[in-house]
C-alpha positions as CSV (number, residue, x, y, z in Angstrom):
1,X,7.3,31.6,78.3
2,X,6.7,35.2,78.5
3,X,8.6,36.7,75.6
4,X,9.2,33.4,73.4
5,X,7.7,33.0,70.0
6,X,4.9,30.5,70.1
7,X,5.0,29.7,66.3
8,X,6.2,27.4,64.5
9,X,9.4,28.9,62.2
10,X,8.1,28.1,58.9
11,X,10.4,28.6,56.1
12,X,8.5,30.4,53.1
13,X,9.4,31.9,50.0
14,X,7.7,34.2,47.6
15,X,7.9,33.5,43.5
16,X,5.7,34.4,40.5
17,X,5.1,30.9,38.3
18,X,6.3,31.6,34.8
19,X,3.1,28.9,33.8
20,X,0.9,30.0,36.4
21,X,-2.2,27.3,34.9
22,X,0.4,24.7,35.8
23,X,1.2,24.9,39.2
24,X,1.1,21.9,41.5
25,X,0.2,21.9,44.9
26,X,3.2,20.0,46.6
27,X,6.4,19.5,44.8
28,X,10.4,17.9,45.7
29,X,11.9,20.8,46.3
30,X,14.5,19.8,43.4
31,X,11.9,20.6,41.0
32,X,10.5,23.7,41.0
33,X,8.5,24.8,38.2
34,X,9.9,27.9,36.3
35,X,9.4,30.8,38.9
36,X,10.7,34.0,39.9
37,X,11.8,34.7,43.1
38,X,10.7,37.5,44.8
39,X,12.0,37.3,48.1
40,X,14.3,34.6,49.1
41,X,13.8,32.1,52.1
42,X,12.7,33.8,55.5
43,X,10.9,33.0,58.6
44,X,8.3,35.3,60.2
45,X,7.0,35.9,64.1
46,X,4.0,36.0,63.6
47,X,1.6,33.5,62.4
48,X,0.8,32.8,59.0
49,X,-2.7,34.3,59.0
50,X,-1.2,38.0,59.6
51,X,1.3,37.0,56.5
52,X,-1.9,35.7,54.1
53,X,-3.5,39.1,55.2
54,X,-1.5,41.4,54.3
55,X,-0.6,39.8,50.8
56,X,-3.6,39.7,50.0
57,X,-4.1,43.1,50.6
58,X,-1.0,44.2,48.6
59,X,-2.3,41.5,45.8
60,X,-5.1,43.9,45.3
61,X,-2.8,46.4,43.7
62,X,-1.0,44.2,41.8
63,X,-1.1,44.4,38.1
64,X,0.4,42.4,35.7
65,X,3.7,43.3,33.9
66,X,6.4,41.8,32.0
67,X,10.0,41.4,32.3
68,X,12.4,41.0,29.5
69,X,15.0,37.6,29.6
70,X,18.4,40.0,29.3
71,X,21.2,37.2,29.5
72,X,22.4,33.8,30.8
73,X,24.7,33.7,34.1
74,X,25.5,31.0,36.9
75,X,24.7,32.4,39.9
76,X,25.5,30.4,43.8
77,X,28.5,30.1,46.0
78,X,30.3,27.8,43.6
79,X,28.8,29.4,40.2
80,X,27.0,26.3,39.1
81,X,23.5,27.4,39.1
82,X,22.6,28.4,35.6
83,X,20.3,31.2,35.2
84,X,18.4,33.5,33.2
85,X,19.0,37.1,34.3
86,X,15.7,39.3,33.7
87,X,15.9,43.0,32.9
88,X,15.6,44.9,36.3
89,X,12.3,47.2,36.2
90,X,10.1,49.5,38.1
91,X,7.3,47.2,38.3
92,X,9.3,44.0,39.6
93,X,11.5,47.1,42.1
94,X,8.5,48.3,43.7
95,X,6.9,44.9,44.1
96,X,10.3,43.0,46.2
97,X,9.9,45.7,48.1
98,X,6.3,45.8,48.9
99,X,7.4,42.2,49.6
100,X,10.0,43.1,52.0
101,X,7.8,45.7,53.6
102,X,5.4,43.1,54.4
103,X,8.0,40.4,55.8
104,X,9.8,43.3,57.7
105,X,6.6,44.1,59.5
106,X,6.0,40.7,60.6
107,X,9.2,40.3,62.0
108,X,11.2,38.7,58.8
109,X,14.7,36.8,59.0
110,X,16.1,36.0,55.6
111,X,18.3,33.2,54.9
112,X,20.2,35.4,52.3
113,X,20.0,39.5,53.6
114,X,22.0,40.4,50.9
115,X,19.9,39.2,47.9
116,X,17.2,41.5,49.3
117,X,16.3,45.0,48.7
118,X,19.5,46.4,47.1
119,X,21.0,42.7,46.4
120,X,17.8,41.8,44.9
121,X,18.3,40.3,41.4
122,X,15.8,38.9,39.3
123,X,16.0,35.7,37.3
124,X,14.9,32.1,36.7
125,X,16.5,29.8,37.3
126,X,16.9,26.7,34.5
127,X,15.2,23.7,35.8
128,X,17.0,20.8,33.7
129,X,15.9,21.4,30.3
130,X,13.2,24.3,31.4
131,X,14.8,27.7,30.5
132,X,14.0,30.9,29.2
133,X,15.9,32.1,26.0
134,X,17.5,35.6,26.1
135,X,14.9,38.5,24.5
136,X,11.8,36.7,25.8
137,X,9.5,38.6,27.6
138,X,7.5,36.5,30.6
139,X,4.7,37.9,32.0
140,X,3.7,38.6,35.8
141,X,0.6,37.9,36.6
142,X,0.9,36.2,40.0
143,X,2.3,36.2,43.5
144,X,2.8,32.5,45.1
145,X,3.3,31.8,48.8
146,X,5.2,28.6,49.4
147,X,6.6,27.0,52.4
148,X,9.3,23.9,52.7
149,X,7.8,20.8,54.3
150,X,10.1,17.6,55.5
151,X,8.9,14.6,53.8
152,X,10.4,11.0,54.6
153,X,10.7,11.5,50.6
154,X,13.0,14.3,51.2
155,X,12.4,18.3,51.0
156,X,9.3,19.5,50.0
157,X,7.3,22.5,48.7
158,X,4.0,23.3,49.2
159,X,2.5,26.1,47.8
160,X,-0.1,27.7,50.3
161,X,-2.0,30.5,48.3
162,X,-1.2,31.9,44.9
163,X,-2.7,35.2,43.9
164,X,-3.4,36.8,40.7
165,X,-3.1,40.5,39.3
166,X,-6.7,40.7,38.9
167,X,-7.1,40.2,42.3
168,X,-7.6,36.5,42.7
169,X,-6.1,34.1,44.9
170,X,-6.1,30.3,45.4
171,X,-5.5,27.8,48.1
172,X,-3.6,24.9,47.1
């Protein structure tokens, strides 16, 4: 045993809710609300506690900022996931890689390596008729910790703790 990871490899993901007053707790995974992601799908070694820590700690320094829509694109393998492509910035820079800082320390494998740090793109993607419309400005305002959970009813996500520039957070 000596050696062997005695946690459970969670799958989590990091996003900022484009409606943050509208987030539910548990969701089908094919129906995400409007979100940025922040850092793609990873596992960690250690246990969720140390992760919950230390975001809460860099949620203390978060402030909120907003990102300009700057065109449409399809992004995925096949290039049939239509999204909306936000203006790269300082603010949302430096926070992916606080982000990755934080999942690196804890012993972070990412689904997708190359979509993070330099490969790191930010956009929404268009949930059915949800979309953003090229020159709007969203704000950031919040930092949301979700995890995928197997339901008989399929794929799930369940958000564990969202946190808020002013220095908030919530359980869901």
């Amino acid at each position: 045993m000596l050696g062997q990871n005695i946690y459970p490899m969670e799958k989590y993901v990091i996003v900022s809710f484009i409606n943050s007053s509208e987030i539910p707790n548990t969701f089908p995974s094919s129906e995400w609300p409007l979100h940025l992601t922040l850092l793609r799908n990873f596992t960690i070694k250690s246990p969720l506690e140390n992760l919950l820590e230390e975001l809460d700690k860099c949620s203390k320094n978060i402030k909120a900022f907003n990102m300009l829509v700057e065109n449409e694109s399809v992004f995925g393998s096949n290039k049939n996931i239509p999204v909306s492509v936000l203006q790269v910035n300082k603010n949302v820079t430096e926070l992916h890689a606080d982000l990755v800082t934080i999942a690196d320390k804890l012993g972070a494998v990412y689904d997708d390596p190359q979509f993070v740090g330099e490969g790191y793109k930010p956009h929404v993607t268009v949930q059915g008729e949800n979309k953003l419309n090229v020159g709007q400005n969203i704000l950031v305002d919040n930092i949301a910790l979700a995890s995928f959970v197997k339901r008989p009813e399929g794929k799930m996500v369940k958000i564990i703790r969202t946190f808020y520039s002013k220095g908030d957070s919530v359980d869901m």
